[in-house]
C-alpha positions in Angstrom: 15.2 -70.7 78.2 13.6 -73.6 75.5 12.2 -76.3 77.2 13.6 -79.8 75.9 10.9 -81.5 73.6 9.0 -78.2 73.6 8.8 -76.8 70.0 9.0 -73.0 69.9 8.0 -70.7 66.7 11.0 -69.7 66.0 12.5 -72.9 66.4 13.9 -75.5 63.7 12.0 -78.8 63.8 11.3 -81.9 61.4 7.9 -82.3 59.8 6.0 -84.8 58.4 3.5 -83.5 55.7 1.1 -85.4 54.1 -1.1 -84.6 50.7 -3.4 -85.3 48.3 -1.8 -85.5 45.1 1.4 -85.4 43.1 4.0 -83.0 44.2 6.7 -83.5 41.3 10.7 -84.0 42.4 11.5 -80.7 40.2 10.1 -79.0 43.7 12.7 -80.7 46.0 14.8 -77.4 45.4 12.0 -74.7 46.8 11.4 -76.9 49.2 15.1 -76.6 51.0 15.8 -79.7 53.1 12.2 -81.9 52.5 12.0 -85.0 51.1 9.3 -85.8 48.5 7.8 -89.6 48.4 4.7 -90.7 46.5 3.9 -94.1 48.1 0.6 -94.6 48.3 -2.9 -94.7 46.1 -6.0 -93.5 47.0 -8.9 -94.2 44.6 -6.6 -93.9 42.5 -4.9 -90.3 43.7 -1.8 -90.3 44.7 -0.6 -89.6 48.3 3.0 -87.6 48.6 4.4 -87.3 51.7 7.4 -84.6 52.7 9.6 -85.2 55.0 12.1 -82.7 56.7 13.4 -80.1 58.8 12.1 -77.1 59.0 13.7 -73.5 59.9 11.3 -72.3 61.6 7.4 -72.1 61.8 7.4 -69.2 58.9 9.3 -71.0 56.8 6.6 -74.2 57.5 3.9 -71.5 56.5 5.9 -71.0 53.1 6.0 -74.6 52.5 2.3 -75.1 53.2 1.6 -72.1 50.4 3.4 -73.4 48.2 1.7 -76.9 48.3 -1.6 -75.2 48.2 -0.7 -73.0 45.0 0.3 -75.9 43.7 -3.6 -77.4 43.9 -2.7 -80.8 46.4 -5.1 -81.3 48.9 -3.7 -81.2 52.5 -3.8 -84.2 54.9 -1.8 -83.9 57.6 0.9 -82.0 59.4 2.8 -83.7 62.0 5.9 -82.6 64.3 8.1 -84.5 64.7 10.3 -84.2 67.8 13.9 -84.9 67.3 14.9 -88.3 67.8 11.3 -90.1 66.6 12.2 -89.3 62.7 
């Protein structure tokens, strides 16, 4: 029986990625229900953040491949229990 606030694997969830780097909107698409924002500069980088839920923990994996293939840097991965977005 799932615990309330308790995130499980296979469990859908909303996550709050942060990288190094441009992550163009063309990839909103692959990336299903994440949003993509570029709001900040770093030395002149820029920072994207993605925002969104998340099938399940596999599908998070995919995501986080697919950043990395696409050269950003990775800063952050944050869950975001339901209700805090």
């Amino acid at each position: 029986m799932p615990i309330p606030g308790k995130l499980c694997v296979a469990d859908s969830a909303i996550y709050l990625i942060r990288l190094l780097g441009l992550v163009d909107a063309r990839w909103a698409a692959t990336l299903g229900e994440m949003g993509i924002v570029t709001h900040e500069r770093d030395t002149d980088r820029d920072i994207t953040t993605l925002c969104g839920r998340v099938t399940d923990q596999a599908a998070l994996l995919g995501i986080l491949n697919l950043v990395h293939g696409l050269g950003t840097q990775l800063l952050s991965v944050e869950y975001m229990p339901d209700g805090q977005n």
